[in-house]
N, C-alpha and C positions, 0 to 999 in steps of 0.2 A: 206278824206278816199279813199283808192284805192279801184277798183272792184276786185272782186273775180278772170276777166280774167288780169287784170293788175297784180293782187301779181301771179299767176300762171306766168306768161309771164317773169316777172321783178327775180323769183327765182332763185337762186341756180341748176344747174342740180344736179342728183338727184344718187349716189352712194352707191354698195351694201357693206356692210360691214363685214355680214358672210352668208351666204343659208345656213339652211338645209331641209329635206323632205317637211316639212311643212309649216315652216315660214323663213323668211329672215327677217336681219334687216338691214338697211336703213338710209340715213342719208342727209339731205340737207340743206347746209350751217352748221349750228351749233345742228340744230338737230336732232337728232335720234328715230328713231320710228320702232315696228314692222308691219309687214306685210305678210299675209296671202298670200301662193303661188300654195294652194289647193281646194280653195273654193271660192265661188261667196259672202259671206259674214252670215250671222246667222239668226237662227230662234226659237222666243222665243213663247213660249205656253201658257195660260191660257184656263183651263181647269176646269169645271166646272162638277159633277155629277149631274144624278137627283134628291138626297138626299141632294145638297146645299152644298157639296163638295169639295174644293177645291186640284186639284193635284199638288203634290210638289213631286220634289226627292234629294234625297241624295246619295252623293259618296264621295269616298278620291280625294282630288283633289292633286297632286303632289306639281304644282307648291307653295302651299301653306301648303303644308305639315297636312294639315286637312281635316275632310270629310265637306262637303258646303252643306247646303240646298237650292237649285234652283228650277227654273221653268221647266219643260220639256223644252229642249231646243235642237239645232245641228246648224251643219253648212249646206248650201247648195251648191249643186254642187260638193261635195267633194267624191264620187263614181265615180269612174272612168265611163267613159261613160254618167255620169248624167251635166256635165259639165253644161249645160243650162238648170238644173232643172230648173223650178216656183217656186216661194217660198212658194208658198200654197201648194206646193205636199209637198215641204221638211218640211215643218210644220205636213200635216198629216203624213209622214212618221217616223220622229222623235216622234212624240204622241204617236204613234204606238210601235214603238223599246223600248221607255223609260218606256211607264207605262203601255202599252197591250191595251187601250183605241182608238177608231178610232172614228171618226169626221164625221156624217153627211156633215160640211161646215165649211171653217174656214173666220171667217172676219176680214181682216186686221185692228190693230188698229193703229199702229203708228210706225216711222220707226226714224233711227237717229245712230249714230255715238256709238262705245261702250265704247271706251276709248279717247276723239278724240286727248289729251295729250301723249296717250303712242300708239297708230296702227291705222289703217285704216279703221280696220275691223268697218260693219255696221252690224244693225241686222234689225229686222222688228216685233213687237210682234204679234201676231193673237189670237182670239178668238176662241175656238175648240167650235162649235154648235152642239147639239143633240149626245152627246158622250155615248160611251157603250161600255161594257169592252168584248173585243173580243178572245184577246190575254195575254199570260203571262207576257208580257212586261218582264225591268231589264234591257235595253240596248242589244249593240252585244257584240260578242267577246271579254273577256279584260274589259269591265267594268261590275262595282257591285252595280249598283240602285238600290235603297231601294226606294219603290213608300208610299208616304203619303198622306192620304186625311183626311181630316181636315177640318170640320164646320167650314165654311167660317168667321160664327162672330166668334170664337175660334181664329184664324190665329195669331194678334197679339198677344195674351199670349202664345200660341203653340211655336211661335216662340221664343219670351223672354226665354221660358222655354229649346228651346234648347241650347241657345247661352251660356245660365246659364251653361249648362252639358257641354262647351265647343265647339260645333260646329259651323262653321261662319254660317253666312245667305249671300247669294249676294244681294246688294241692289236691283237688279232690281226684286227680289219679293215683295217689298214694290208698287216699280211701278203697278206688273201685280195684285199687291192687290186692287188697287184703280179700276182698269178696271174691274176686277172680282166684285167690290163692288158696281160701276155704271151698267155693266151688269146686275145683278138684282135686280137694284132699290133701295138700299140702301142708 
């Protein structure tokens, strides 16, 4: 088996195959992938109230032509001028914008590829510590979050139940389920 700097080295150079504002797509050798050409990569939230809580939001998502139920989530670096955000700001900051919640501290828990079959893009999930609801939240300009909190044991039938009325779930609320379900000892 080759190393990671061999298949890098031994590749395909690596051409663009359309740009636009945001993402380009890509392709080397036989494959193609997207790729993010505005941001440093994603930042996914689990969020937890003092009531045992858990935050989720919902929006229309285009590409999929239905509204999604997700984690607070954004990308980083994608403000202009914020180019080398931290990813713990862009975490609180996205907490912030999506559901009006701000974060004592957030702890990173695990970081990894989003699609590593279809883009580049990586994310990192974090843990929002000692949350309080500060702000109106619903996102900026342009988007239309609907903020959910939902008894943590509740979660999976909350969810069954939406998917039932037709709205997707993204899998990676399953994931930031488990962390939210370890974070308080369950």
């Amino acid at each position: 088996m080759k190393s990671h700097k061999e298949e890098v080295a031994s590749a395909p150079a690596k051409e663009t195959l359309a740009e636009g504002k945001f993402i380009k797509l890509s392709k080397i050798g036989n494959w193609e992938f997207a790729e993010r050409n505005n941001a440093g990569g994603a930042v996914v939230i689990v969020a937890i109230t003092k009531k045992g809580k858990l935050l989720m939001t919902e929006q229309y998502r285009v590409p999929v032509q239905a509204r999604v139920i997700e984690m607070p989530a954004g990308l980083v670096g994608d403000i202009p001028g914020s180019e080398d955000e931290a990813w713990a700001v862009a975490a609180q900051r996205e907490l912030l914008e999506e559901t009006g919640y701000s974060a004592k501290k957030m702890k990173h828990l695990t970081s990894g590829p989003v699609s590593a079959g279809f883009g580049n893009e990586t994310m990192s999930m974090f843990l929002a510590k000692g949350i309080e609801k500060t702000e109106k939240g619903g996102g900026v300009e342009g988007e239309d979050i609907v903020v959910h909190e939902v008894p943590l044991k509740r979660v999976p039938a909350w969810l069954r139940k939406k998917q039932r009325a037709g709205v997707l779930v993204d899998p990676k609320v399953y994931a930031c389920l488990y962390f939210a379900l370890e974070s308080e000892g369950a």
